[in-house]
C-alpha positions, 0 to 999 in steps of 0.5 A, spaced: 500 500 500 502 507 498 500 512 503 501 519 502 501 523 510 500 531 510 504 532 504 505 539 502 509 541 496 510 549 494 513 553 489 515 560 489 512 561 495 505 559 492 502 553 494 501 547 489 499 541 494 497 542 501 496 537 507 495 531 501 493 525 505 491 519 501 491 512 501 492 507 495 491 500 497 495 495 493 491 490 487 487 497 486 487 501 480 486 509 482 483 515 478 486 521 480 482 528 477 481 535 477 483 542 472 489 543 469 494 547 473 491 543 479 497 539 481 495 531 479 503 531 475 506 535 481 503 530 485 505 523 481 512 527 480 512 527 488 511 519 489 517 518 484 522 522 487 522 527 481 521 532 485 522 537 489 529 534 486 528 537 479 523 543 481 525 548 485 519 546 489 519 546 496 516 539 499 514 536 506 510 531 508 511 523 508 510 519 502 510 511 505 510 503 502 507 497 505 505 499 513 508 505 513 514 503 511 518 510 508 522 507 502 527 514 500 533 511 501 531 506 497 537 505 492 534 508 484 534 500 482 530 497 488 525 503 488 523 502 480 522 495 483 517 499 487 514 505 482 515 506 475 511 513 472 509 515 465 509 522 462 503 526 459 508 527 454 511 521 451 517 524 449 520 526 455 521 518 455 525 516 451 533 516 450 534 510 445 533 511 436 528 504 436 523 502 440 527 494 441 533 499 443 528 503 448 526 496 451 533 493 452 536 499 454 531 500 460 531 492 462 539 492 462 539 499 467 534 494 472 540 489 471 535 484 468 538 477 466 540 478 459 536 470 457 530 473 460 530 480 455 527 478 448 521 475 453 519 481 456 520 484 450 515 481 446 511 481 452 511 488 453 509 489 446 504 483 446 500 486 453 500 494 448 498 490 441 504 493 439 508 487 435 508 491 429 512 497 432 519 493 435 524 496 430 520 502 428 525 508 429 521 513 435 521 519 431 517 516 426 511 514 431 505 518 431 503 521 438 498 514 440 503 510 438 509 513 443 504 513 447 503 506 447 511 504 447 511 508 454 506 503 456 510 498 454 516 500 457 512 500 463 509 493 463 516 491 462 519 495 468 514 490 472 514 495 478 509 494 484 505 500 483 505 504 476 504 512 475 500 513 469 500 521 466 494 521 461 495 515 458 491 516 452 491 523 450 493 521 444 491 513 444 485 512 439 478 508 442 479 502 440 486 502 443 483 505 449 480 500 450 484 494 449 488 497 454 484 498 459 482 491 459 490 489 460 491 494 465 484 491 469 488 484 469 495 487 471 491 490 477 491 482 480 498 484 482 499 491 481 497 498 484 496 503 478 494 510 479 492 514 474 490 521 473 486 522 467 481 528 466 476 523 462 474 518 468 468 515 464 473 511 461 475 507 467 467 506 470 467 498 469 474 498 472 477 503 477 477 501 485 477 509 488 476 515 483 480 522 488 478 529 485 481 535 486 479 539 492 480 546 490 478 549 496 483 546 500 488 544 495 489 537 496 484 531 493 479 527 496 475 521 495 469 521 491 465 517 487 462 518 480 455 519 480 450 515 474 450 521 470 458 521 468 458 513 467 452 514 462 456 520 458 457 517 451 464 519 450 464 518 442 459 519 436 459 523 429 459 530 428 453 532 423 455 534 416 453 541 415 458 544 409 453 544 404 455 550 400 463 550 402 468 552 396 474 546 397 480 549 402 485 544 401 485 539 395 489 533 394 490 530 388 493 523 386 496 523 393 501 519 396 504 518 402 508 513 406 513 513 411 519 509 410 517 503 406 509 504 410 504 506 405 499 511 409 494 515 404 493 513 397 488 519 395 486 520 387 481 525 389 479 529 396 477 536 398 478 539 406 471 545 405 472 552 407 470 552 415 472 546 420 473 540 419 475 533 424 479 528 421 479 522 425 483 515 425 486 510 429 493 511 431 499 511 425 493 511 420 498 518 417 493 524 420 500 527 423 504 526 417 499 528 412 499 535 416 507 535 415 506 534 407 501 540 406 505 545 410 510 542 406 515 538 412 514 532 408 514 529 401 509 526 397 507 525 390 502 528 387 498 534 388 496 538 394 492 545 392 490 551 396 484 555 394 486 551 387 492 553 387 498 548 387 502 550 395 508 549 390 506 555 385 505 560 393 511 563 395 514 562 401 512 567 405 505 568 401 504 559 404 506 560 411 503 568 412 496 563 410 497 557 414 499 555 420 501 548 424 499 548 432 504 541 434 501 535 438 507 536 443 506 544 445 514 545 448 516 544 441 512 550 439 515 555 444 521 560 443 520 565 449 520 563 457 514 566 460 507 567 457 506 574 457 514 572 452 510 568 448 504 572 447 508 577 445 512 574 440 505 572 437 502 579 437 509 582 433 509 577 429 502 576 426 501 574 419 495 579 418 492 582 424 485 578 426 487 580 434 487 587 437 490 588 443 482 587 447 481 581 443 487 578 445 486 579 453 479 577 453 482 570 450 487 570 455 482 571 461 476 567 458 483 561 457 483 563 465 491 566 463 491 572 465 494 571 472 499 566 470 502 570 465 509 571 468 510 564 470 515 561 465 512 557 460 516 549 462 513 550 469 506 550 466 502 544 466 500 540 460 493 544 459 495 551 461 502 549 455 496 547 450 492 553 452 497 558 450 500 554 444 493 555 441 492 563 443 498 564 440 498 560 434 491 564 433 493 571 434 499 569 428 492 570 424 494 564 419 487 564 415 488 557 414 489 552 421 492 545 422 491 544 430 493 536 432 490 533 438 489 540 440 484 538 446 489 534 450 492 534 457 485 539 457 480 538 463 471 540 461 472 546 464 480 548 459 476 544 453 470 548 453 473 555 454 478 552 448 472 550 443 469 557 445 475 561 443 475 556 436 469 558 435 469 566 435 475 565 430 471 562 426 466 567 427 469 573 426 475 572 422 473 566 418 479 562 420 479 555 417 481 550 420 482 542 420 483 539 427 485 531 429 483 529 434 480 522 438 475 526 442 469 529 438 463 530 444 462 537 445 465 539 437 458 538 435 457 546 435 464 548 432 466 543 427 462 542 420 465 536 417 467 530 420 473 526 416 476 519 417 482 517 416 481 509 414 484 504 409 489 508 406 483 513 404 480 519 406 472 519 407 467 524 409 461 521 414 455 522 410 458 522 404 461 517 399 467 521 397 474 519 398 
């Protein structure tokens, strides 16, 4: 059993945690909730010696192992043996090229007997249903497939209690899935505790539900009432692009991945307005994005309003779309928001956003009391939120927005899809957004896209 007695957890004089008392008893699986910005990596960071050792966070309190046993002067190997943790963002853990190479380099550090790693090995990519992706090159995953290698690697580490960060923000459903049901037969000799903004997902499966107490600062048990364990968490976004002119077309288009052949298109046209692509996980949606802000080669021929992205003028394209990356850390050059945002401001493309505009967007993101806070010591939801303000203000007419919803809880979604909206509205900003989850887009999106079989096919349509 993991106990956590009294522990408080500061940065800066402001208080992330305060007195956290909580108990997660073994063979269990945990749910940890609560806005963005509350706390819930801190807190995992905290059980994983991760902090306050890399923050410069101030932490007291005592975190205890089997009946109150205190477990900080384990050595790094035997507390693996104990805790293992995976990151919201998967590419904080990797350090090796290949996906074997990451496995054998993590079961080699835990000292595992050399004639026992290829069977952890196939085992860890059996319990993910990730055989395919053994000596795929880790910069050529798409964001659910790292995420799924993460899993992986954390199965293979074989620790007594498992720290998940948003495990399936990137994950498709079906994945989602699947895993969960691996995760519900691990528990039979495992603790798992996860912090997950959606609990649904886990109602036929997790033992303790924690929300976020934002009163006291800490978390407090709960349970989910039937309204929540009723949510449908996915359906189809009703077509509404009659009248559209076409965007984005492609022509005879190709793309692959090394020998993977992802898209084969003879014709296909994105509508002016929003559109949703979908797909399961390494279907190509990421790569189709890198191919149409030329970053990725291809055959055949992508158009813009009909003209050829290889007739534009470098700085006529990229003053005319604009790309919000899955990981928000790789689109940030300043230090603190107010850098950020500023940056955007000096440099916008064309001037939607007047100075009022820009600081209604920042209060309605709930941003305009962090703005002097250094961007790295964000949590996930609040980076997202200022990567999508930020890329708006550069005023691009057209936006490609990958998985821009992740890391977000109900609160951070809804003031996102607001902000989204009121561009649409008043600079008829186009946009194409990948994204796993489609409830609550109802309003914002006009054409729904799903990625399958090589092809692009519009629900409620026969086009592909």
């Amino acid at each position: 059993m993991l106990q956590i007695k009294n522990l408080n957890y500061q940065i800066n004089k402001n208080w992330i945690l305060k007195n956290v008392n909580l108990k997660f008893p073994k063979n269990s699986i945990s749910i940890i909730q609560g806005p963005s910005g509350c706390g819930k990596s801190t807190l995992l960071k905290c059980i994983a010696k991760l902090y306050p050792k890399h923050s410069n966070g101030k932490i007291s309190g005592n975190i205890m192992l089997n009946n109150l046993q205190n477990f900080n002067n384990l050595s790094v190997n035997d507390f693996c043996k104990e805790i293992s943790i995976m990151f919201q963002n998967p590419n904080y853990q990797f350090a090796m090229s290949t996906v074997e190479e990451e496995l054998i380099f993590t079961l080699e550090n835990l000292q595992i007997e050399p004639n026992l790693i290829d069977t952890k090995i196939i085992n860890a990519l059996k319990f993910c249903n990730i055989e395919s992706l053994k000596k795929r090159k880790i910069n050529t995953l798409s964001g659910g497939e790292k995420q799924k290698v993460s899993l992986a690697i954390i199965y293979a580490m074989n620790s007594n209690i498992i720290l998940l960060d948003e495990p399936f923000v990137n994950v498709d459903i079906n994945s989602q899935k699947f895993i969960i049901h691996k995760l519900n037969e691990l528990k039979e000799t495992k603790t798992i505790i996860i912090v997950d903004h959606n609990a649904t997902k886990y109602s036929h499966v997790a033992d303790y539900y924690y929300k976020f107490d934002e009163k006291n600062l800490n978390f407090k048990i709960t349970e989910l009432n039937q309204s929540e364990l009723n949510k449908v968490s996915n359906f189809n976004i009703k077509r509404n692009n009659q009248n559209k002119n076409d965007l984005i077309t492609l022509d005879n288009f190709q793309l692959s991945s090394g020998t993977k052949n992802l898209l084969n298109i003879k014709h296909f046209s994105f509508k002016n307005g929003i559109t949703l692509l979908t797909g399961d996980n390494g279907t190509g949606k990421s790569s189709l994005f890198k191919a149409i802000i030329k970053r990725q080669k291809y055959i055949g021929e992508v158009l813009i309003n009909q003209v050829s992205i290889n007739k534009i003028r470098s700085k006529k394209f990229y003053k005319t779309i604009g790309l919000i990356f899955q990981q928000s850390d790789t689109q940030f050059i300043k230090i603190t928001v107010k850098e950020e945002i500023e940056l955007s401001s000096k440099q916008t493309k064309n001037g939607f956003y007047s100075d009022r505009q820009i600081q209604t967007m920042l209060v309605k993101a709930g941003l305009d009391g962090i703005l002097n806070r250094v961007i790295y010591t964000l949590s996930e939801g609040q980076k997202k939120k200022v990567q999508i303000i930020s890329m708006l203000i550069m005023s691009n007419p057209i936006l490609l927005l990958d998985e821009p919803f992740n890391g977000l809880d109900d609160t951070s979604f809804n003031q996102v899809v607001d902000i989204l909206t009121y561009a649409k509205n008043h600079f008829n900003q186009n946009m194409i957004i990948i994204s796993h989850q489609t409830k609550g887009l109802e309003k914002l999106v006009d054409q729904q896209v799903q990625l399958t079989n090589h092809k692009l096919i519009e629900i409620g349509s026969d086009s592909n």
